[in-house]
Phi, psi and omega in degrees: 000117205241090185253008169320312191284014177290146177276337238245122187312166183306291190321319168292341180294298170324309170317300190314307185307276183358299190306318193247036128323279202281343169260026205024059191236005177217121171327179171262158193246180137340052192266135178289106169290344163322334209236058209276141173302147157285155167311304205297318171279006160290314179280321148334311172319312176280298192279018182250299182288342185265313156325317170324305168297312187302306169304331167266027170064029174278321172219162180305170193253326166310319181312287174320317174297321220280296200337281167318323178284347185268331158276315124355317221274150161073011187232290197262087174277340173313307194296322195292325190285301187309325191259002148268330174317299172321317172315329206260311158321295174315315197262350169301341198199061178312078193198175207293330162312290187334306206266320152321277192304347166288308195274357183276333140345307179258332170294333163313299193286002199219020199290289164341263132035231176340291155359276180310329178274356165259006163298292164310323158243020172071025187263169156283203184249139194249358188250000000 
């Protein structure tokens, strides 16, 4: 796995590795505790991996909202705000635009993110 070419600090690297431990896409692994995440890259962390999910049609996209704000809430307030908005943007108009745009939205902010977990598991880019 060739993770050079990553933006994303070691400690952000770690959050990731972490998430998708405990979420199971990932066996358990080495993780380097020297580079332990700040919360707020733990919560990234998470909500990168539940995005993740969300791109392989593993879960709903209301699912995917609730998640991240629950994660998000009390770490991020930019990320909390921006991803009710969207919940509310959603449940105002339920449809599959909505949800394009939305989720491209987030795939932006999460580019880094997604990159690395598909490095890491040898996947393609699924959006």
């Amino acid at each position: 796995m060739d993770h050079e070419n990553t933006f994303l600090s070691q400690p952000q690297q770690t959050a990731l590795q972490q998430a998708l431990v405990s979420t199971r896409f990932l066996g358990s692994l080495s993780i380097n505790s020297e580079n332990s995440p700040s919360l707020e890259q733990q919560t990234y962390g998470d909500i990168a991996v539940v995005l993740y999910r969300f791109n392989l049609q593993k879960i709903k996209w209301p699912s995917f909202l609730k998640k991240a704000i629950n994660s998000a809430t009390n770490t991020c307030q930019w990320l909390t705000t921006e991803l009710i908005r969207c919940q509310q943007e959603y449940k105002g108009q339920p449809n599959d635009a909505v949800i394009i745009e939305q989720c491209a939205f987030f795939n932006g902010i999460f580019s880094e993110e997604l990159a690395y977990i598909n490095a890491l598991l040898g996947t393609d880019p699924q959006t």
